[in-house]
MARVONU-701699 format. One record per residue: residue in three letters; x, y, z of N, C-alpha, C in turn. Coordinates in pm, whole numbers, plus 32768, in hexadecimal, padded with zeros to 4 digits. Example, Ala and Ser with C-alpha at 12.3 -4.5 7.8 and 13.67 -1.06 7.14 Angstrom:
BEGIN
ALA85277DC7830C84CE7E3E830C85287EB6830CSER85057F1F82C485577F9682CA850A80038313
! end
This chain:
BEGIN
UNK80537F8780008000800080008056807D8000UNK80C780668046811C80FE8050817681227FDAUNK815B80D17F75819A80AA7EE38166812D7E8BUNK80CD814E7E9C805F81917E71808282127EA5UNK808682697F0880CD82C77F578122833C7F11UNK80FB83A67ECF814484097EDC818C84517F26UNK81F284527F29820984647FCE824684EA7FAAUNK823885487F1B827585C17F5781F586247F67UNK818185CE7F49810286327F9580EA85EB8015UNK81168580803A80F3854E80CF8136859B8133UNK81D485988116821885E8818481F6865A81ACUNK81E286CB813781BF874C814B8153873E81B0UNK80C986FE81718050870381B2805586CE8240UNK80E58688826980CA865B82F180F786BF8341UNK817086F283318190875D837C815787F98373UNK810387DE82D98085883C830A8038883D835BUNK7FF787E2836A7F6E879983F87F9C87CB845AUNK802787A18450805C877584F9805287FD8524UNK8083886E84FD80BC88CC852280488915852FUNK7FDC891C84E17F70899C84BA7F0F893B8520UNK7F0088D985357EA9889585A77EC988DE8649UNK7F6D889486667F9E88E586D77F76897B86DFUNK7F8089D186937F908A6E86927EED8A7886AEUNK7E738A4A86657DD58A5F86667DCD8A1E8709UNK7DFA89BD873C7DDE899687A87DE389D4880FUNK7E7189EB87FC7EA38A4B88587E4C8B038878UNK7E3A8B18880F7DE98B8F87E97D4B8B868823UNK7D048B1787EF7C968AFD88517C6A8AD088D9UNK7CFF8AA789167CED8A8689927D0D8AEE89F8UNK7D918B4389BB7DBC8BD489DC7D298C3A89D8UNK7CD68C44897F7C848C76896C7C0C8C6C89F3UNK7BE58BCD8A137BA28BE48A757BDA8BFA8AFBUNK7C588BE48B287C9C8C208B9B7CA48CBC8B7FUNK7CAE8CEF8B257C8D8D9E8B187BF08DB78B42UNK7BCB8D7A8B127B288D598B577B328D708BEFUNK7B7A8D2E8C297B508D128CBA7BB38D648CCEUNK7C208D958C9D7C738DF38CE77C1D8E9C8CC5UNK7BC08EB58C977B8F8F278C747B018F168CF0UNK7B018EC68D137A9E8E938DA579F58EB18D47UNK79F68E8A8CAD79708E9E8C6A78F18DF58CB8UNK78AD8E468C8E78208DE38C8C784C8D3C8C49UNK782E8CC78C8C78508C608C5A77FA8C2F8BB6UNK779A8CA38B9C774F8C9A8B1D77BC8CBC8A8FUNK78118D3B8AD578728D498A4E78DE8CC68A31UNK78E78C6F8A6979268BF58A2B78D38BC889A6UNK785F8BBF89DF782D8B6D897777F68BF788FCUNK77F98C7C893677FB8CAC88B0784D8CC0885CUNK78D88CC4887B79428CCE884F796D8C5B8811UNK795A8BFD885B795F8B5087FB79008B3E8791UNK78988B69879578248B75873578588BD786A9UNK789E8C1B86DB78BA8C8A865579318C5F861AUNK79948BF2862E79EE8BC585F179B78B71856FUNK79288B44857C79198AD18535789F8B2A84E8UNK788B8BE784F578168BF484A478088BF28427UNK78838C9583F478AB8C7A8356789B8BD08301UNK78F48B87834078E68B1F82FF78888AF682B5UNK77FD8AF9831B77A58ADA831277748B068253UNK77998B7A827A77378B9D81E377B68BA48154UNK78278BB1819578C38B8B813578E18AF78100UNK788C8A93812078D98A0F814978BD89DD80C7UNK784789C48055786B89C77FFD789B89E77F76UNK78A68A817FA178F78ACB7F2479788AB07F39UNK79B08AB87FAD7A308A5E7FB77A5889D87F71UNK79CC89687F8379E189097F5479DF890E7ED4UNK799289617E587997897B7E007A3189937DCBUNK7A3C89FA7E157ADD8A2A7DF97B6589DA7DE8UNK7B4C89677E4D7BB988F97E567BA8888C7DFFUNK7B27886B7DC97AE488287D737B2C886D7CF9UNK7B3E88CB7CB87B8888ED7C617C4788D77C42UNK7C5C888B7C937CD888887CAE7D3088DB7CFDUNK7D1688F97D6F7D2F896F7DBA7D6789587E19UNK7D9988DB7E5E7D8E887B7ED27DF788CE7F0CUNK7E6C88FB7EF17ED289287F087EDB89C17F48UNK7E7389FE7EC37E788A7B7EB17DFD8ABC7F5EUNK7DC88A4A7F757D3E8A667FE57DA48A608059UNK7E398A27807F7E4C89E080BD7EC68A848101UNK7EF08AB2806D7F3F8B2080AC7ECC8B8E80C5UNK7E328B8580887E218C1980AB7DDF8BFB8150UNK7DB58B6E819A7DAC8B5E81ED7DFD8B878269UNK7E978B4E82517EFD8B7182887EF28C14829FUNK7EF48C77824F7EE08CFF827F7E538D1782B6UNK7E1A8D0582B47D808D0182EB7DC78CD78382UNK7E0F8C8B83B77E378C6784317E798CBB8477UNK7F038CA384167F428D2E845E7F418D9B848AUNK7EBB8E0F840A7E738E72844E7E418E8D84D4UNK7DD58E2484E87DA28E34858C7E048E0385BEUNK7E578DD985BB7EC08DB086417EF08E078646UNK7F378E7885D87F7D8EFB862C7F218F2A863FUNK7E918F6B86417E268F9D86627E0E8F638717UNK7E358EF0872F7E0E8EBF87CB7E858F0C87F1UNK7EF78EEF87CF7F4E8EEB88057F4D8F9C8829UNK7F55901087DB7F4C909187FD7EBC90BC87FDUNK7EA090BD88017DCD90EA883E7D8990B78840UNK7DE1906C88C27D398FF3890A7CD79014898DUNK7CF9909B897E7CA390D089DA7C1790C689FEUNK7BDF90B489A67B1C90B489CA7AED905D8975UNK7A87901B89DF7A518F8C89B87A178F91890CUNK79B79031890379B29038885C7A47902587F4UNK7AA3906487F37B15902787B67B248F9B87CFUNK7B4D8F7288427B2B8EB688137AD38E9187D2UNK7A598EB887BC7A218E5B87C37A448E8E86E1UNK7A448EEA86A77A788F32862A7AFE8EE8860EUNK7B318EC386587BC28E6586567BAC8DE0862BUNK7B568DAF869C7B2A8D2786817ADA8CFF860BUNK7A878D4485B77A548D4485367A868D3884D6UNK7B078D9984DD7B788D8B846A7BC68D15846EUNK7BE68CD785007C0D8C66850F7C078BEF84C7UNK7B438BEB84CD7B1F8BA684AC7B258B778418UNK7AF68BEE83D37AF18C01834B7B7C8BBF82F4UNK7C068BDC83597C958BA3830B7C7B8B148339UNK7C598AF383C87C658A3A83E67BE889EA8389UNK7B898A38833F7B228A3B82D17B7389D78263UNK7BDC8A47823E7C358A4E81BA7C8989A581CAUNK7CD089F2821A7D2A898D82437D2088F68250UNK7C9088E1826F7C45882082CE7C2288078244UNK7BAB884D81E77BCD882381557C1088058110UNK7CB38860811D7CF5885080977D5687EA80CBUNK7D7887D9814B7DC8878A81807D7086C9814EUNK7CEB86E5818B7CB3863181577CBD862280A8UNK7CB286AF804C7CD686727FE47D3F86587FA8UNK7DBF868A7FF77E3B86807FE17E6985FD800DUNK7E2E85D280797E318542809B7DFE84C88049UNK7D8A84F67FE87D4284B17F8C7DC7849A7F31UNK7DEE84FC7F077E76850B7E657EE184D47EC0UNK7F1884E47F357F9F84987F597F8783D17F43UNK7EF883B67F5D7EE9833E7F8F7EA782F07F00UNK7E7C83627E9B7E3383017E377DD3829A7E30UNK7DC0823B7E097D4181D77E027D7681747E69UNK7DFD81577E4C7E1E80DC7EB27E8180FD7F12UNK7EA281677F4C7EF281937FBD7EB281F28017UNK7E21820980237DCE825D80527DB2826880CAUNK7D7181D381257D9781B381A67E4381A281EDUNK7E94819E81A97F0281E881C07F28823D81DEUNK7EF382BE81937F1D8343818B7EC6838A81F0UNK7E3D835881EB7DDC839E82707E17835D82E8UNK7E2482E282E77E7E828B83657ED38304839FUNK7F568348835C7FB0839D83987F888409837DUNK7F30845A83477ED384D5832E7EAE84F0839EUNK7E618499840B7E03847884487E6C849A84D8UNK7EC4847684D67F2C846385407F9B84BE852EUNK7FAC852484CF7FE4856684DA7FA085DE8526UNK7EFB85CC850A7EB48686851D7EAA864885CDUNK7E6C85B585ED7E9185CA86787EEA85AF86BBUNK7F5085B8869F7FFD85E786B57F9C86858709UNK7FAB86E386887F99877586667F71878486F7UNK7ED8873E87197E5C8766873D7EB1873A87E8UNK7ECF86D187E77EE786BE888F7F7386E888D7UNK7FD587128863806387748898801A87FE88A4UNK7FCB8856889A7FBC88DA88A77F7588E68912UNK7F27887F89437ED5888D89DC7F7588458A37UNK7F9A881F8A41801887E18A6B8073885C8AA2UNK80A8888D8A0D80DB89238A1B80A889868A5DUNK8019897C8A747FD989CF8ADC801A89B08B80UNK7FD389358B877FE588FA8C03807989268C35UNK80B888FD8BD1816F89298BFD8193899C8C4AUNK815F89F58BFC81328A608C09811B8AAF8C81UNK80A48A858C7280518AB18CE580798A618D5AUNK809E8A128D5E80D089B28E17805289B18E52UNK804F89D08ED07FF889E18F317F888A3E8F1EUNK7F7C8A908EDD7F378AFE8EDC7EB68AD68EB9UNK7E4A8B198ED47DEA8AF58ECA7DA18B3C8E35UNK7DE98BC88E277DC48BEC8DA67E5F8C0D8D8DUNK7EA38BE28CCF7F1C8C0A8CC47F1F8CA08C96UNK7F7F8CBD8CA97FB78D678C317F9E8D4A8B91UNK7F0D8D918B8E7EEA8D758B2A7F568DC18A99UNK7F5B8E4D8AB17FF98E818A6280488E318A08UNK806A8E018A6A81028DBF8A4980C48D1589FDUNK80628CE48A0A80318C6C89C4801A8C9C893DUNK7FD38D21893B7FBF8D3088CB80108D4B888DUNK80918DB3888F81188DA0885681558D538824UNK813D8C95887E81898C31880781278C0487C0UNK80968BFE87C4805D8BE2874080868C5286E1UNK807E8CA9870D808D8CF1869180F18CF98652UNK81748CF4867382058C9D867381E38C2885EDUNK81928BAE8632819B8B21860D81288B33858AUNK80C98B87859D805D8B9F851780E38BEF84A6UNK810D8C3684B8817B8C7E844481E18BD483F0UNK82298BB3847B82598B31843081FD8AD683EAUNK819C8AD18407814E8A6183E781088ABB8348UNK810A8B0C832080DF8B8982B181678B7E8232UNK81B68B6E8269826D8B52823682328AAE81F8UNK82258A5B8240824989D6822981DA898E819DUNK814389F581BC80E589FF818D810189FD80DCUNK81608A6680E381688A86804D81BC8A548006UNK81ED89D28037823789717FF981DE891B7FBBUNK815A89067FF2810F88837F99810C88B97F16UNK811288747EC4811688887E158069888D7DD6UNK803D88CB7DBD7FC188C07D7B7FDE88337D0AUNK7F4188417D0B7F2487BC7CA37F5987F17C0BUNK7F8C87817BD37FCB878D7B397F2F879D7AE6UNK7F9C87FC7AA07F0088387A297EA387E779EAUNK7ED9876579B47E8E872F79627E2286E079AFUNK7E4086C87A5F7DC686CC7AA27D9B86FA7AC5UNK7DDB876B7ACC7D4687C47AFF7CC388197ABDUNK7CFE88017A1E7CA287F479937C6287737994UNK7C7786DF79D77C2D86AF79D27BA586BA7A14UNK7BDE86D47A947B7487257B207B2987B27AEEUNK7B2987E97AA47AE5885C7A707A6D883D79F5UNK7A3287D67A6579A8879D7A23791D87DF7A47UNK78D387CF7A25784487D97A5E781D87CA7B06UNK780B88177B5277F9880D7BDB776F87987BD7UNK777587527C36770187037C70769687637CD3UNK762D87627C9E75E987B07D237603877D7D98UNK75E587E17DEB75CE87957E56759C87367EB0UNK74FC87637E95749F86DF7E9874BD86907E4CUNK74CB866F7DEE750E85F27DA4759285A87E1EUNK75BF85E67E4C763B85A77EB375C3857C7F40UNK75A8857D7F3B754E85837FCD74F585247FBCUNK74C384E47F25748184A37F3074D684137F2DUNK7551840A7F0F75BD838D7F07758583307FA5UNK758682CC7F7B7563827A7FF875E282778054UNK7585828280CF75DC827E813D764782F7815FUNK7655836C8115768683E48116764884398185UNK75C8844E817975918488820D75A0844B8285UNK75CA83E0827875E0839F832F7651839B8349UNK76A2839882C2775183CF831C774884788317UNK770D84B882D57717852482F676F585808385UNK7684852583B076448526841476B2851F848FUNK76CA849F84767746844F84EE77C084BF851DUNK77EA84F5848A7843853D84A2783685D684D3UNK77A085DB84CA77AA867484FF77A7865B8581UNK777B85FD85FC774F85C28658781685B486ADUNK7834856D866C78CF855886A379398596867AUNK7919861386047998864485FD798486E8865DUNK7903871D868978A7875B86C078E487298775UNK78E286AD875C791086BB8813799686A08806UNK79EE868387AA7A7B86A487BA7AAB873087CEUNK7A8C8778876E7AA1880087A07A5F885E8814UNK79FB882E886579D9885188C97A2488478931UNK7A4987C6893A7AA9878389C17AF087FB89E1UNK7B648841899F7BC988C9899E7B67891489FCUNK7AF9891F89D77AA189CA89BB7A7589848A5BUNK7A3F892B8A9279FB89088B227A7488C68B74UNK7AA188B08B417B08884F8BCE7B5088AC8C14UNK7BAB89138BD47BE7897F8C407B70899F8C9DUNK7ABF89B18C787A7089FB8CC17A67897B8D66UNK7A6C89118D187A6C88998DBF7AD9888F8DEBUNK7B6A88AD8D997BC088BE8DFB7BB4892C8E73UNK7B8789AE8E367B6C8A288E927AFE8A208EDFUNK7A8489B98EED7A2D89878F327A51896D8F98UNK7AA588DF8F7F7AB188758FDA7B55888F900EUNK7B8588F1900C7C22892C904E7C5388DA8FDCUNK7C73888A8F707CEA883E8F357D6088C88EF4UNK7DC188CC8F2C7E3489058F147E4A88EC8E24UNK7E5989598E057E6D89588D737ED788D48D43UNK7F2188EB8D5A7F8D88578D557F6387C58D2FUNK7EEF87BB8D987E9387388DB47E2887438D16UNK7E1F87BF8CF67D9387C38C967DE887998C3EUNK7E3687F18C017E8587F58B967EB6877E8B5DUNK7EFF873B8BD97F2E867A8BD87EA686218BA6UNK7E4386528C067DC0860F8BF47D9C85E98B46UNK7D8986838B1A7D9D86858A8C7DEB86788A3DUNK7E72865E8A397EC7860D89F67E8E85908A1EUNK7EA885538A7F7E7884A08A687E2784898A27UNK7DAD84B78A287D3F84A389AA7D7584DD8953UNK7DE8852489027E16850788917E5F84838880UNK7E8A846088EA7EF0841A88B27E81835E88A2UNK7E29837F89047DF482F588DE7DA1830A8847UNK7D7E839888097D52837687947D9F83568707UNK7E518395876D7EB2833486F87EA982B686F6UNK7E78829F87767EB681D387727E5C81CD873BUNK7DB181F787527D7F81C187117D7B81CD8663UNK7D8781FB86367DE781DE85847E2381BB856BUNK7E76819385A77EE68135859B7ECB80A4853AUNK7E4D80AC85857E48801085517DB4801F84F6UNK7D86808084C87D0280C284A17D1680578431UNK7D42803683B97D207FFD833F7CDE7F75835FUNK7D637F3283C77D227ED083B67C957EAA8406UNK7CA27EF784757C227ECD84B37B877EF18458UNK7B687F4584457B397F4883C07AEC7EED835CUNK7B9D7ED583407B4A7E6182E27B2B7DCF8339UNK7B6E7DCB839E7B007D4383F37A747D7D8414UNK7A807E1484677A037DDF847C795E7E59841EUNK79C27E6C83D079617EEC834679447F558371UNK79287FB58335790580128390789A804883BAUNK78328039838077CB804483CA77D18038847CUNK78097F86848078087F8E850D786F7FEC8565UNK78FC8005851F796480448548792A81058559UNK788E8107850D78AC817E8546783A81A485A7UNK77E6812385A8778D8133861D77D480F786DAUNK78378086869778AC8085873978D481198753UNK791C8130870E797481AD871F79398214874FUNK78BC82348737783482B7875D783A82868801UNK77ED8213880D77C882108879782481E38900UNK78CA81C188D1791981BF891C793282578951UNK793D82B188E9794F832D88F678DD838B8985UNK786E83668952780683A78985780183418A54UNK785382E38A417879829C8AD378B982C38B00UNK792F831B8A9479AC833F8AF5797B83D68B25UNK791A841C8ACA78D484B98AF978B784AD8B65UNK785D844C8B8777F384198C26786984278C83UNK78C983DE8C88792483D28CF27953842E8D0CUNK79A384B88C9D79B585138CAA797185778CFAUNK78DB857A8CD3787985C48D26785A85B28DBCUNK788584F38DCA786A84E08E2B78DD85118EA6UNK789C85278F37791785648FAD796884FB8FBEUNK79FE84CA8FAC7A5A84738FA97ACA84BB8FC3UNK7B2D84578FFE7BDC849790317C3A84C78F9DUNK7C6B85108FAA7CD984F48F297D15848D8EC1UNK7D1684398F277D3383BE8F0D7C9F838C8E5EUNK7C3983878E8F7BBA835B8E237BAD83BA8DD7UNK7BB484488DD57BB984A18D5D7C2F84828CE8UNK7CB9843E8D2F7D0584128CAC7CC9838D8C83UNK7CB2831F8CC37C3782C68C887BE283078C25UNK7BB783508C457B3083968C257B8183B78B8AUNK7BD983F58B737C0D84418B337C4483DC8AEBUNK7C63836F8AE97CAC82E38A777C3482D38A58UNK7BD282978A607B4882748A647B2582F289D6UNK7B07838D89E47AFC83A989B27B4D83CB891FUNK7BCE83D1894A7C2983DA88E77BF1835A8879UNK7C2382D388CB7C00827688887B7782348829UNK7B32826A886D7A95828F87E37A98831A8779UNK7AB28388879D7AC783C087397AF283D286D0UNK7BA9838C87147C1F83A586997BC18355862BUNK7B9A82C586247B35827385DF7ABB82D08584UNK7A6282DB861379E4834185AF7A3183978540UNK7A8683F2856F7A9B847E85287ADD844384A9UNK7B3683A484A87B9283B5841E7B2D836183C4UNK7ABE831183F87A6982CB83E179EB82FA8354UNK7A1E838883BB797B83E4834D79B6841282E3UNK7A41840D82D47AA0846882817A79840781CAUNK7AD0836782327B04832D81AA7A6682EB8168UNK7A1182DD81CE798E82B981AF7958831A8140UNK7955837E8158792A83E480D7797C8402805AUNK7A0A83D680897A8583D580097A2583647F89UNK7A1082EE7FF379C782757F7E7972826A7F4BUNK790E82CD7FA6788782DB7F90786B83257EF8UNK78A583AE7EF4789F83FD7E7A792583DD7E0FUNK78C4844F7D82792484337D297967848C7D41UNK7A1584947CE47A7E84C17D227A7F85877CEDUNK7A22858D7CA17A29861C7C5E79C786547CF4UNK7968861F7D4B795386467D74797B864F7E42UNK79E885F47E467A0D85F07EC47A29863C7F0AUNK7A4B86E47EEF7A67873D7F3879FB87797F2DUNK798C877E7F02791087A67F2C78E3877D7FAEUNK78E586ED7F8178B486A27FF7790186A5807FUNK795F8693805F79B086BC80DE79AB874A8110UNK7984879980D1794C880D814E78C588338158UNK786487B4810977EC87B7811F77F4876F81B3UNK7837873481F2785186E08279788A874382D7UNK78F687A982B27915881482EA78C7886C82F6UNK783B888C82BA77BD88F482D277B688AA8346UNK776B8848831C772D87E8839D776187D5840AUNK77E987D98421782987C0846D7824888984C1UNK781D88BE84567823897984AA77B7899B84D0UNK773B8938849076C6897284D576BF895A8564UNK76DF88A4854E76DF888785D9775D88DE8632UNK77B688F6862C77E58956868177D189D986A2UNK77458A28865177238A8F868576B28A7C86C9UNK766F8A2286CB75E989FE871575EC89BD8780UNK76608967879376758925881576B8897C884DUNK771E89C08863774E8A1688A776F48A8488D6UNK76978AAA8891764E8B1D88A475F68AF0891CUNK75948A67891775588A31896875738A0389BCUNK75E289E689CA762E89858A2976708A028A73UNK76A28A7C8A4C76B78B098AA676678AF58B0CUNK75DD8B348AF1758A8B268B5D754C8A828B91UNK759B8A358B96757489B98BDF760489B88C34UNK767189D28C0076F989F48C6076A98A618CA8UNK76AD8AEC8CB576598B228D0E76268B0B8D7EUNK75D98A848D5175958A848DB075908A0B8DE4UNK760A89A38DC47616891E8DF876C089168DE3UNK7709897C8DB7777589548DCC77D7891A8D4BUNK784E88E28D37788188928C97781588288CBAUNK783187F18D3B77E6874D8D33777D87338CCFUNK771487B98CEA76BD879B8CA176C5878C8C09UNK7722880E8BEA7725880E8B4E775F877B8B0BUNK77CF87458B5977F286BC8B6177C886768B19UNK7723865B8B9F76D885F18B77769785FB8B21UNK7676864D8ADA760086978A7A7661865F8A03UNK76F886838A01773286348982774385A58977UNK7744855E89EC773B84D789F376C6849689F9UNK763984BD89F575C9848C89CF75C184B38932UNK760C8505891775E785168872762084EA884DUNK76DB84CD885A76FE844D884A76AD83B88823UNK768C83908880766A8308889F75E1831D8848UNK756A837B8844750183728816751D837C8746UNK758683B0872075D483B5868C75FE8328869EUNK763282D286D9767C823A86A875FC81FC86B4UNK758C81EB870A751381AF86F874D281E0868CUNK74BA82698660747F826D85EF74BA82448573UNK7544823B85677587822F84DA757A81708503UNK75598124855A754D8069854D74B080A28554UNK744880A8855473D980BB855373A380F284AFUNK73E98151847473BD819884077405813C83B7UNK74758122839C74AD80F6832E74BF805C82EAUNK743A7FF98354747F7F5F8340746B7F4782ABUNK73F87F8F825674067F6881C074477FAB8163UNK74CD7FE181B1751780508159757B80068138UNK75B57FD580A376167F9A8070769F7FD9806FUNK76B0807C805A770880A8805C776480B680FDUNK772280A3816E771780A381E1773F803181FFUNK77D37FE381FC77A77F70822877EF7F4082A0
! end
């Protein structure tokens, strides 16, 4: 399989992930400790998390259009500056919760660019028969990214209960510039394909009606929706329940690192046990490890808690990816792939928004659980909805 492998668009694209993952992480987790260091209402988390994922919302498939033209490359550097902007923007006028929350939008709009052009760049490194390969270390490079920048917090910050927000934002914005450098090494697609790709767009509804396309789309707005939450609520139960930043930060690296292991071995399990079932386990392991999280436990069961979750997600999230790679045709895969990224931004402006006022007024725990019943209630509906779906299997 690694025969198949381009590897001078693989390399680039890995130490792209890695780096522009770390720097967004870091930036959104920095973001809600500015939160609590500005002593605001526990509602602006979730408005401020809500507005990272709005633009998208209504950008996500002219983007896909755009990369659909052969662009994969070209989405990937204008993403990269889309990053770097708000990070010197946090970094010198992060004064008032309205500027965050104007920060975090633009944020969003480049990690928009970037999660697209990066899965179709993974599509062209891996080809027809090196594909679960290339998402295999795709997959494990971005949560590399994702669980060193809460890490780097923790370092950081030591003991403290809220860190110096300043100076965090300084090395993302540092690590977003390198990661903008490294960016503009991927090579765009050679001409004569990307004249092949400069076909007739598929409507949309026409994509939507492909069997079994709405229930991974579904799945994935559901679990990639509480991956990026975890950042945005867990500092708020560390500052609940006294846990020192250090402890959060570690917390959240381990659930990166169990969603490396878990890819590790992603192809083959897979194909033992198909995926259909692999992505209704994976949901509702996920939505077990939320419960525990929510639930009052020693330090000790929140890193439980935290393998548990790592370990169903890393699954769900790479699950919904390559599932829709097979599902559609190939002129139209970057449509589709940020037709999953709408879905995926809606759900992050609506749960955050609602789940604000349920933190409010019950605390993270609650918001927690609210993602781990939706969890678990998405893996029952996708074995419930889909048993006569062939493409689903």
């Amino acid at each position: 399989m690694k025969g198949y492998i381009d590897r001078s668009v693989l390399f680039p694209l890995l130490f792209h992930s890695f780096f522009m993952q770390l720097c967004i992480a870091m930036l959104r987790v920095t973001t809600s400790y500015r939160v609590l260091e500005l002593d605001l209402p526990v509602v602006w988390l979730g408005l401020i998390s809500g507005t990272f994922a709005l633009l998208p919302v209504f950008l996500a498939v002219s983007v896909g259009r755009f990369i659909d033209r052969g662009n994969d490359a070209r989405a990937a550097w204008i993403g990269s500056s889309l990053v770097v902007g708000p990070a010197i923007l946090f970094y010198f006028w992060p004064g008032t919760p309205f500027l965050l929350l104007i920060y975090t939008l633009l944020l969003g709009v480049g990690h928009l660019f970037i999660m697209a052009s990066h899965q179709m760049l993974c599509v062209r490194a891996g080809g027809d028969h090196g594909r679960d390969f290339a998402f295999g270390n795709f997959t494990v490079a971005q949560a590399l990214g994702q669980g060193c920048g809460p890490l780097i917090i923790g370092w950081i910050g030591g003991a403290a209960r809220i860190p110096e927000t300043h100076f965090l934002f300084g090395i993302a914005t540092a690590g977003s510039i390198l990661a903008m450098l490294i960016g503009f090494s991927l090579r765009p697609i050679d001409s004569a394909l990307r004249r092949k790709r400069d076909e007739p767009h598929i409507p949309v509804l026409e994509l939507l009606r492909i069997d079994g396309l709405i229930a991974i789309l579904a799945a994935s707005v559901i679990s990639i929706t509480a991956s990026d939450l975890l950042p945005i609520y867990l500092p708020l139960l560390g500052t609940e329940r006294n846990i020192d930043v250090s402890q959060i930060g570690t917390i959240l690296s381990v659930r990166a690192a169990a969603s490396i292991a878990s890819r590790m071995g992603y192809a083959s399990v897979v194909q033992i046990l198909g995926r259909k079932r692999m992505t209704v386990y994976s949901m509702i392991l996920s939505g077990v490890g939320f419960l525990c999280l929510a639930a009052p436990m020693p330090i000790w069961g929140l890193y439980i808690a935290a393998v548990i979750v790592g370990l169903g997600l890393g699954v769900a999230s790479t699950i919904s990816i390559t599932s829709i790679v097979d599902l559609v045709p190939i002129q139209a895969r970057g449509t589709a792939m940020t037709l999953r990224i709408t879905g995926n931004r809606v759900g992050q402006v609506l749960v955050p928004l609602a789940g604000s006022f349920i933190a409010a007024l019950s605390g993270a725990a609650g918001m927690l659980g609210i993602i781990a019943v939706s969890l678990i209630g998405s893996g029952l509906s996708v074995h419930a909805g889909n048993k006569n779906k062939r493409q689903v299997k």
